[in-house]
C-alpha positions in Angstrom: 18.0 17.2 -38.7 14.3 17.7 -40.0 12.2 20.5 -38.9 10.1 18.2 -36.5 13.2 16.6 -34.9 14.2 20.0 -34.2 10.8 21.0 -32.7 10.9 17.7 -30.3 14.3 18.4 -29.1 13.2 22.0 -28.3 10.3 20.9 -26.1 12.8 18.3 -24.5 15.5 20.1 -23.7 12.9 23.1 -23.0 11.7 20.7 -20.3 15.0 18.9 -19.2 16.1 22.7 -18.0 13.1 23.2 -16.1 13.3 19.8 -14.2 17.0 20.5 -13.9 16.8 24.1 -12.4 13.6 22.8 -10.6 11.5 25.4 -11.6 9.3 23.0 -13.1 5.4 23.0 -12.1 4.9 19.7 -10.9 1.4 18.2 -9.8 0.3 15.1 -7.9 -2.6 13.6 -9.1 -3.4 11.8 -5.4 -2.0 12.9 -2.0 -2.6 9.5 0.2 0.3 7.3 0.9 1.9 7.6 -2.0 1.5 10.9 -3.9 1.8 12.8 -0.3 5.3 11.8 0.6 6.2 12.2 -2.7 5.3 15.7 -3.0 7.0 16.7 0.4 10.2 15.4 -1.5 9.9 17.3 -4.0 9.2 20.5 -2.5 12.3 20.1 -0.3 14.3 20.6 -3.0 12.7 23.4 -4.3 10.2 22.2 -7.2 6.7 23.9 -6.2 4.2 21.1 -6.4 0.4 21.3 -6.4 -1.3 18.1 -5.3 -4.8 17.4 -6.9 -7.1 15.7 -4.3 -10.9 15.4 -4.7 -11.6 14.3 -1.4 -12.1 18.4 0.3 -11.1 17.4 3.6 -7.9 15.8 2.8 -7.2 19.2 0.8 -8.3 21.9 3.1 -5.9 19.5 5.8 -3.3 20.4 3.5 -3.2 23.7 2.9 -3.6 24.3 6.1 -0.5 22.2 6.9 -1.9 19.7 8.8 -0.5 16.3 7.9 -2.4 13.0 7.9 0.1 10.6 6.7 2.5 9.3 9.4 5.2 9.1 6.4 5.7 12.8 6.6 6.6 14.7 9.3 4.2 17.5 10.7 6.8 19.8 10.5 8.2 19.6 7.2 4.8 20.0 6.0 3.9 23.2 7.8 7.3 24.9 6.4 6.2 23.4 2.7 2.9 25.0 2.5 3.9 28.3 4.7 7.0 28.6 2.0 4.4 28.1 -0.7 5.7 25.1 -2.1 2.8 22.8 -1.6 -0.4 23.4 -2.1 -3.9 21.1 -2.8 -6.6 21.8 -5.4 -9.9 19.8 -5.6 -10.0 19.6 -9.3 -7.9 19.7 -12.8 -8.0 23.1 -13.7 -4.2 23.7 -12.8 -3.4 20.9 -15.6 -2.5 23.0 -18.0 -0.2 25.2 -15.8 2.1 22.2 -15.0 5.1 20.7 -16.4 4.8 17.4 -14.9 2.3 15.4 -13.9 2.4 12.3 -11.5 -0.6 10.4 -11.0 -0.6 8.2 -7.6 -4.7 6.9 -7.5 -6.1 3.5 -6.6 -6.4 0.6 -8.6 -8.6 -1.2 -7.2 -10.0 -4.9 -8.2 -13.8 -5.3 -8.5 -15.7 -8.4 -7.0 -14.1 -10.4 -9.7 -10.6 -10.3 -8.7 -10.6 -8.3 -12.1 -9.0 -4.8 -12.5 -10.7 -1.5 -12.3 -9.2 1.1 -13.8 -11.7 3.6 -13.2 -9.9 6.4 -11.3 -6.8 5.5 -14.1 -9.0 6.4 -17.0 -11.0 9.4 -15.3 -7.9 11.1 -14.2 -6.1 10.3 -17.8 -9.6 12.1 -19.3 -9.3 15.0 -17.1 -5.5 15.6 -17.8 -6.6 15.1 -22.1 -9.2 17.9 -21.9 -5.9 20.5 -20.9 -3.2 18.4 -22.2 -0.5 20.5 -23.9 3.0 20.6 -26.0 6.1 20.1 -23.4 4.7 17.8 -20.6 5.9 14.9 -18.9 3.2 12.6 -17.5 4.0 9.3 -15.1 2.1 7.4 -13.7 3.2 5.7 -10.3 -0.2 3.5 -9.6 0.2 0.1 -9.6 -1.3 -2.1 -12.4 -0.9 -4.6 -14.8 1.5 -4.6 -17.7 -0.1 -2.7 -20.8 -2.1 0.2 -18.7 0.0 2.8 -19.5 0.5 2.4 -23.4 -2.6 0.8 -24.0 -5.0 2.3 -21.9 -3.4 5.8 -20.7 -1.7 6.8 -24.6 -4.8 6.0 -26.7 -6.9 8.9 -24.5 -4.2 11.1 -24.1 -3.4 11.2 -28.1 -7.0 11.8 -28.6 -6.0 15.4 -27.4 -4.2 15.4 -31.3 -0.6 15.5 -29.5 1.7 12.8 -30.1 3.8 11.0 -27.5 7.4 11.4 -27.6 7.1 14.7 -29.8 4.4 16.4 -27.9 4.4 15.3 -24.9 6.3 12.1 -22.6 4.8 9.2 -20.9 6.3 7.3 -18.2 5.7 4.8 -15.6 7.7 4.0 -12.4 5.7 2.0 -9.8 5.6 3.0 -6.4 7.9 1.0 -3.8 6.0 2.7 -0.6 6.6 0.4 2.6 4.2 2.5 5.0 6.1 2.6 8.9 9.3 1.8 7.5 12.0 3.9 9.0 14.9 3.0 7.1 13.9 2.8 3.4 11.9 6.0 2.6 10.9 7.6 -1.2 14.3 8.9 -1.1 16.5 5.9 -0.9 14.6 3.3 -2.3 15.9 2.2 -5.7 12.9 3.9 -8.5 12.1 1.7 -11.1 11.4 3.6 -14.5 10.2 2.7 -18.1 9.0 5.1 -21.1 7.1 4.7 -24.2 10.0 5.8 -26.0 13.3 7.5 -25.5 12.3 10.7 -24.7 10.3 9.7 -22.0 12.9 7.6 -20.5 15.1 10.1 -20.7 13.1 13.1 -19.0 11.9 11.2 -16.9 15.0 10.0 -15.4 15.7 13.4 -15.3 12.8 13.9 -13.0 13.2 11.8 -10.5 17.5 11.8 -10.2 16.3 15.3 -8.8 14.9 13.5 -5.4 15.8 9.5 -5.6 19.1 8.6 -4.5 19.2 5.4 -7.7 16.8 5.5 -10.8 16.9 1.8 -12.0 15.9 2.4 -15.9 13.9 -0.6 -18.1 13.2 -1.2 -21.4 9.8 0.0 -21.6 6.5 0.9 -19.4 5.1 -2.6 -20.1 8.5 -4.0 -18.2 8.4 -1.2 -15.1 4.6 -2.4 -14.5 5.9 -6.2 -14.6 8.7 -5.0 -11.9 5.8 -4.1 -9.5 3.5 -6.5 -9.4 6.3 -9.1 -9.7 7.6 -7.7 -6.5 4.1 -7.4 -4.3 3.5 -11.2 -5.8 7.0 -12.7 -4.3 5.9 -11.5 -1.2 2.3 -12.7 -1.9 3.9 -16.4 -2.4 6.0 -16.4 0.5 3.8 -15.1 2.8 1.1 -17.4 1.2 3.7 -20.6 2.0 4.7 -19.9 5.6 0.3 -19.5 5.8 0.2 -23.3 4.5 2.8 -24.3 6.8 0.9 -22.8 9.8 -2.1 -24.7 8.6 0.1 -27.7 8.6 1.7 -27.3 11.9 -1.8 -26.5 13.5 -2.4 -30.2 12.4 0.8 -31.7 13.6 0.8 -30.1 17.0 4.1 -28.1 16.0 5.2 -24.7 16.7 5.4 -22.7 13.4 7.0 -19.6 14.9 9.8 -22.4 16.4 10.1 -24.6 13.2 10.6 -21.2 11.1 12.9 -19.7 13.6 15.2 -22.5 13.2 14.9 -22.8 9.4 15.8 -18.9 9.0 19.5 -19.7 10.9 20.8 -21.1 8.0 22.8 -18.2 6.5 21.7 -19.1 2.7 19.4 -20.1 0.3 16.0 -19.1 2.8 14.6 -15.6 3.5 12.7 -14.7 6.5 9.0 -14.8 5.8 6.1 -15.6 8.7 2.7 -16.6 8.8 0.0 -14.2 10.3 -4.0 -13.9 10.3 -4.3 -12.7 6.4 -2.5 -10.4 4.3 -3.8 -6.5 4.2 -2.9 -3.0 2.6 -3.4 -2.0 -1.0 -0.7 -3.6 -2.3 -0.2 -7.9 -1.7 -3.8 -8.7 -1.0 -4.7 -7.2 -5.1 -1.4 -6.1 -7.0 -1.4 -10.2 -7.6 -4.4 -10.7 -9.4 -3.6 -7.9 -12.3 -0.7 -10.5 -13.2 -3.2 -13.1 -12.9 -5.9 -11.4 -14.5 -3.3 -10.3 -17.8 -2.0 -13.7 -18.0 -5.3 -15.1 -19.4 -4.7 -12.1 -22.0 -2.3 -14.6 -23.6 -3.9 -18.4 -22.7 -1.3 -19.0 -19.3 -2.5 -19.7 -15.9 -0.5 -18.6 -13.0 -1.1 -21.5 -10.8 1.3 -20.1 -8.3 -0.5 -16.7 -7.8 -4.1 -18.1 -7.4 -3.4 -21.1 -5.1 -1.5 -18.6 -3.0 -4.6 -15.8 -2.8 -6.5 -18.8 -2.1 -4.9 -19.9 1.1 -3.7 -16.3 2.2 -7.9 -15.4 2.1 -8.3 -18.2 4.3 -6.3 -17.5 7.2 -9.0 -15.2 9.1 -11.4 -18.2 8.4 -8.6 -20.1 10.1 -8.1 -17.3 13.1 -12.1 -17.8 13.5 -11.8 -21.1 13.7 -8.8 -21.1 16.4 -10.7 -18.9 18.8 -14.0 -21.1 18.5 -11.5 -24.3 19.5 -10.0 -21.8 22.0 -12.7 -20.5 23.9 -14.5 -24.1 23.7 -11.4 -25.2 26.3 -12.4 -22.9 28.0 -16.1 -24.2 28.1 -17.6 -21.0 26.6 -19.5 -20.5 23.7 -18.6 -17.8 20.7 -22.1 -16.3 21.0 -21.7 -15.6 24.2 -18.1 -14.4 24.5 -17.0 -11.1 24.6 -13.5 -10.5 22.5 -11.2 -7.7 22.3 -9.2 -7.6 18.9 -5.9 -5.8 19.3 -5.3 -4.1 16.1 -7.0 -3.2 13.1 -4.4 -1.7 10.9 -3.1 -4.2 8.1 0.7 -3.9 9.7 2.3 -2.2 13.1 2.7 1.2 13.7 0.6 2.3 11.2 -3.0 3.8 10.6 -3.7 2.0 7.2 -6.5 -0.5 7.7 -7.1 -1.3 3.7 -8.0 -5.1 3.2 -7.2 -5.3 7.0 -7.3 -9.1 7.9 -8.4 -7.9 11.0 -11.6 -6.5 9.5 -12.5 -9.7 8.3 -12.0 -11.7 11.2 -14.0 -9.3 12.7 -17.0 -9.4 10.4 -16.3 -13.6 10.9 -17.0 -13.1 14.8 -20.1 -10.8 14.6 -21.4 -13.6 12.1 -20.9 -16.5 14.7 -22.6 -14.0 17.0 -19.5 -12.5 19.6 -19.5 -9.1 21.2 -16.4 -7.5 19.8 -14.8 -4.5 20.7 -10.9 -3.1 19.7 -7.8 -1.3 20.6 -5.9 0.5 17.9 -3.5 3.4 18.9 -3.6 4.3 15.4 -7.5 3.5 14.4 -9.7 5.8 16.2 -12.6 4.5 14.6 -13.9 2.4 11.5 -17.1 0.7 10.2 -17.9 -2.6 10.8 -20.7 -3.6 8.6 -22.5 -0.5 8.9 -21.8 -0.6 12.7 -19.2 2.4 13.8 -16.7 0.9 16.5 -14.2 3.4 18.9 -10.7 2.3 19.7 -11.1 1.5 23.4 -8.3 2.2 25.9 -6.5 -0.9 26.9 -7.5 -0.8 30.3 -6.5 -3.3 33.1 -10.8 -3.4 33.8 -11.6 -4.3 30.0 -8.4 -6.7 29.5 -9.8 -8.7 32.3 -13.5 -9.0 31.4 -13.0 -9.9 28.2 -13.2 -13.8 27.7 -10.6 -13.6 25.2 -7.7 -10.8 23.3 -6.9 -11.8 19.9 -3.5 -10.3 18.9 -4.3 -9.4 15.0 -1.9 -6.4 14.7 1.7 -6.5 16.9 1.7 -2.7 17.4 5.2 -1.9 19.4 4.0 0.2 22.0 2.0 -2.5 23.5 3.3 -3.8 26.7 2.9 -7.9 26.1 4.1 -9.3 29.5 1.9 -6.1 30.6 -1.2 -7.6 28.7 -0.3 -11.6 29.2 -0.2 -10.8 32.8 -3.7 -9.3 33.0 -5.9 -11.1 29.9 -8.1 -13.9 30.9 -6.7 -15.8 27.4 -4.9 -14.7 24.3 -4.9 -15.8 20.7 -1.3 -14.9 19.3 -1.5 -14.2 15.5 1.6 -12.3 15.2 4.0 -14.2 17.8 4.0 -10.7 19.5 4.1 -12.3 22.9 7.6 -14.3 22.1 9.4 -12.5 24.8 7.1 -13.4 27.5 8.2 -15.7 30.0 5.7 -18.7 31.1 2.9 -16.9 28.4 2.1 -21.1 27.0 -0.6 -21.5 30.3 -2.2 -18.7 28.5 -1.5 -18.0 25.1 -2.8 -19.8 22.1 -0.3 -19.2 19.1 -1.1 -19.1 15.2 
């Protein structure tokens, strides 16, 4: 064995015993959805994990154990940060103290539909400048195939380290499902690739410490495929039970009936429904870095940009539903006053990103409607500039309203409560299907 094999395996298996006896320093570059909950696990069994989050308020909330993510329980995070496991920082300074280093930021798309890597690259930047031998880096956001070796390991080399002898590079996407109670970071299957062995192999370590399966792949370039191959499945489904609402609509059919019946056949079909747009960080963009990659290499992914095109133009669609709606009722939009019940992207949750109920709302202020919402979980958001307060669904403001658009079926609504009492409901979400004699009043998708 040559000098510098033996140096590589040192820092390896250096590192393998600290993840192993979990006193590795780990840090969480991002502590929203993702990087949160995934510190919590981590400090539950014993790794002490700093999270690095530039916006102050989130970090002072979390040193001070109060919890903002409805993923984590209140309490575990108060024991975390009294045992001194967790802790927040506000800049990079620690870097150079940790062992590994996960990096859950945004990856957003610009106006384009194209990717912006931006807080990618600046975080990679900040992380070069203290980069040092015997760290394991991975990054969990979402992106296209090719961000990790050939955007991440070109800056992080600049630092005159090599990977795979100096340091390891992974990436293993995040599978977070906000509000779901039965698949949490724990037991979801993670999906892992390196830039070499090395980095497969610590990395597995790693995360074997706190995921129940680690599901290994050739390379960083296939783990990032995984992900956005995943969020665009969903994007095409979603996108055909959309077309086939669009259709019905047309036909005078029942969508929610027609797919009720289809989904009884115990193969070959899965269960996906229609709604008033897709929302959330994750189906609405993760898409379009396929798409945008593909023209990389001269191939146009017909399927992914046909079905962004109609899943964008379903709040066009919910607009257009409440203007035929409300004409029945011989009323004008501009002079109609709607309550929109939910502005989160899905139930139960707080997360309003891409919300399809923002832009039907922006669609209604445009045709010139007084709007106003309920959103147990939304206390308040900006509307154009305009700041709007969750108002309590009241029996008073239910009945003067001219109209409730369902855009959110939130669980803790009573719907026989709210079909009994509204003047006229427009039904996005079939949340009212348990409602008896609800057709003299509700308008579905």
């Amino acid at each position: 064995m040559t000098q510098l094999a033996l140096t590589v395996d040192i820092v390896k298996e250096s590192l393998k015993g600290k993840i192993f006896d979990r006193t590795a320093q780990v840090c969480v570059v991002g502590m929203g959805y993702v990087g949160l909950p995934f510190a919590v696990e981590k400090a539950k069994v014993g790794f002490t994990v700093t999270g690095i989050e530039q916006n102050p308020r989130r970090a002072k909330k979390i040193n001070t154990g109060e919890n903002y993510i409805s993923d984590v329980k209140d309490a575990e995070l108060v024991d975390l940060v009294n045992l001194g496991r967790i802790r927040a920082v506000t800049n990079f300074d620690c870097i150079s103290d940790m062992d590994v280093i996960v990096i859950c930021v945004p990856t957003p798309l610009d106006r384009n539909l194209a990717p912006n890597l931006r807080y990618v690259t600046s975080v990679t930047h900040e992380i070069t400048r203290r980069l040092r031998p015997g760290q394991l880096l991975s990054l969990e956001s979402t992106t296209f195939p090719g961000t990790t070796e050939e955007v991440m390991l070109p800056i992080l080399e600049t630092s005159g380290l090599k990977a795979e002898k100096d340091f390891f590079l992974c990436h293993s996407p995040e599978r977070v499902d906000p509000g779901n109670q039965r698949y949490t970071t724990k037991n979801t299957n993670k999906v892992l690739g390196g830039v070499g062995p090395n980095s497969l192999e610590l990395g597995k370590a790693f995360y074997m410490q706190t995921i129940e399966h680690v599901v290994t792949v050739s390379s960083t370039r296939a783990a990032e495929m995984v992900k956005v191959y995943e969020n665009t499945f969903r994007a095409v489904n979603i996108a055909l039970a959309n077309e086939l609402a669009l259709l019905c609509d047309k036909m005078n059919l029942n969508v929610w009936e027609v797919l009720d019946a289809a989904f009884t056949k115990p193969f070959g079909i899965m269960p996906f429904y229609p709604g008033p747009g897709v929302g959330g960080h994750c189906i609405p963009l993760d898409p379009h870095y396929l798409e945008w990659k593909a023209r990389e290499y001269n191939f146009t992914t017909r399927f992914i940009g046909l079905a962004g095109e109609i899943n964008r133009r379903m709040p066009e669609f919910v607009k257009e539903k409440i203007i035929r709606t409300l004409n029945g009722m011989g009323k004008a939009m501009s002079q109609s006053k709607i309550l929109i019940l939910g502005m989160s992207y899905k139930k139960d949750i707080s997360d309003y990103r891409e919300s399809p109920s923002l832009h039907i709302a922006k669609l209604l202020l445009q045709e010139g409607a007084n709007i106003l919402y309920h959103d147990p979980y939304v206390e308040e958001l900006n509307i154009d500039g305009e700041y709007y307060e969750s108002q309590a669904l009241t029996k008073e403001i239910v009945s003067e309203v001219d109209l409730v658009l369902i855009a959110t079926d939130h669980t803790c609504i009573n719907y026989k409560w709210l079909v009994d009492r509204a003047n006229k409901i427009v039904d996005t979400r079939n949340a009212t299907r348990e409602v008896a004699n609800r057709s003299e009043k509700v308008v579905l998708l």
